[in-house]
N, C-alpha and C positions, 0 to 999 in steps of 0.2 A: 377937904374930903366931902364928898359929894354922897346923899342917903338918896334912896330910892323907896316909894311905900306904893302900893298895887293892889286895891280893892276892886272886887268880883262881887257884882250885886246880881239876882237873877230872880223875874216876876213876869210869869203869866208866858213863857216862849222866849222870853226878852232877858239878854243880856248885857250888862255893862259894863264897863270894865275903865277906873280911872288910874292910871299913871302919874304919881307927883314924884318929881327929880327936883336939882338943886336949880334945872334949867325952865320948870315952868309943869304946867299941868296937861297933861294930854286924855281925852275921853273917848273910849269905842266902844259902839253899840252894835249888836247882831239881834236881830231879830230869823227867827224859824218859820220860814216860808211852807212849810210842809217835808223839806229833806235833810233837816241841819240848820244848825244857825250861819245865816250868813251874815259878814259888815251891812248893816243897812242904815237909817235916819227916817224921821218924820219929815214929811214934807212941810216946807212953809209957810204954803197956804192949802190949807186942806188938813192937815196934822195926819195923812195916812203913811204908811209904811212905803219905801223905796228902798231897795239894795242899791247898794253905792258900785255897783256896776251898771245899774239901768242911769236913763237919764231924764228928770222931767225939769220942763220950763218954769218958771217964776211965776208965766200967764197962768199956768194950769192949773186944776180944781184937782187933788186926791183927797177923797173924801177921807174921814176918820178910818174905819173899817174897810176902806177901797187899799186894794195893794200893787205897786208895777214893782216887777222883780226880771232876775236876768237880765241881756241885755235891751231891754226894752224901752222905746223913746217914746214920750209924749210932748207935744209942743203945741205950738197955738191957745186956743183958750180952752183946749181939750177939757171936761171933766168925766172923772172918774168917781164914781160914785157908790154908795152903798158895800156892797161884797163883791164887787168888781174886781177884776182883774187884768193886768195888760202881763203880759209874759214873754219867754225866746227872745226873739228879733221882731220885734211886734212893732209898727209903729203909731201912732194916733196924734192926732192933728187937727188944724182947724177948731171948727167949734161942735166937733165929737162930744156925744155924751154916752159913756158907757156905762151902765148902771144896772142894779138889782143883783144878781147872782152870775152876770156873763161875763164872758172872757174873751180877750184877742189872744192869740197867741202863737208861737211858730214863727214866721215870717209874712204873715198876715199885714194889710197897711187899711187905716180906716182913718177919712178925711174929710172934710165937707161938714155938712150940717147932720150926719148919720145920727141915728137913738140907736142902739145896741140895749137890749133889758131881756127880763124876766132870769132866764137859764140860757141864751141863744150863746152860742161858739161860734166863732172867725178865726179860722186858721189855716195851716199851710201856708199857702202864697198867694191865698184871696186877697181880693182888693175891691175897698166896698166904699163908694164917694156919693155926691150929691145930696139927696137929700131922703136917700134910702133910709128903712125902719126893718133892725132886725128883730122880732121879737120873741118871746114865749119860748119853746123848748128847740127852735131853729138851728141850721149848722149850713154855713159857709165853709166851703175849704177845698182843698187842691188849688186848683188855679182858678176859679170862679172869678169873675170878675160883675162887680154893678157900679158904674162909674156916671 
């Protein structure tokens, strides 16, 4: 005979939820991005928030308070930092640093050695590389291109 026991913990937006069977222990965690709680996880390096439908690399920095949600990629030594966000189909890359209050997001792709800060947005289907600086209250988007 096989028992089942199901504890629901909930703190600060954060959900938990652990599963013990006769087969072993299982844990799920949602965090609320702003629309609901979605499955998400702390990242491993960096301790920020990621939905487990985004993807970030091992390399990359998510800060504590930084969040990539949706289907959103970060790779290289990207970090994300502060109250940051990458979002959509957002990509970030290289040795990007996004940080302060701004956001990629959309299908937006940001690469190279970029600083993204203050409040500035990158989105639609911009694409912003080299060694570009977006800063302060700034907005990239449509199809813009700085490569």
């Amino acid at each position: 005979m096989s028992t089942t026991a199901t504890t629901t913990t909930t703190e600060g937006g954060n959900m938990s939820t652990t599963t013990t069977t006769g087969g072993g222990t299982m844990t799920t965690t949602a965090h609320d991005f702003g629309s609901g709680p979605v499955p998400a996880h702390r990242h491993g390096y960096g301790g920020g928030w990621v939905a487990d439908t985004a993807a970030v690399a091992s390399t990359a920095w998510v800060g504590l308070d930084a969040r990539v949600e949706g289907h959103a990629r970060v790779g290289g030594e990207a970090v994300i930092e502060g109250h940051a966000r990458v979002d959509g189909h957002a990509r970030v890359g290289g040795e990007a640093v996004i940080e302060g209050y701004a956001r990629v997001d959309g299908y937006a792709r940001v690469r190279g050695y970029v600083r993204v800060g203050g409040e500035a947005v990158i989105n639609g289907y911009a694409r912003v590389g080299g060694h570009a600086r977006v800063e302060g209250h700034a907005r990239v988007g449509g199809e813009a291109e700085h490569l």
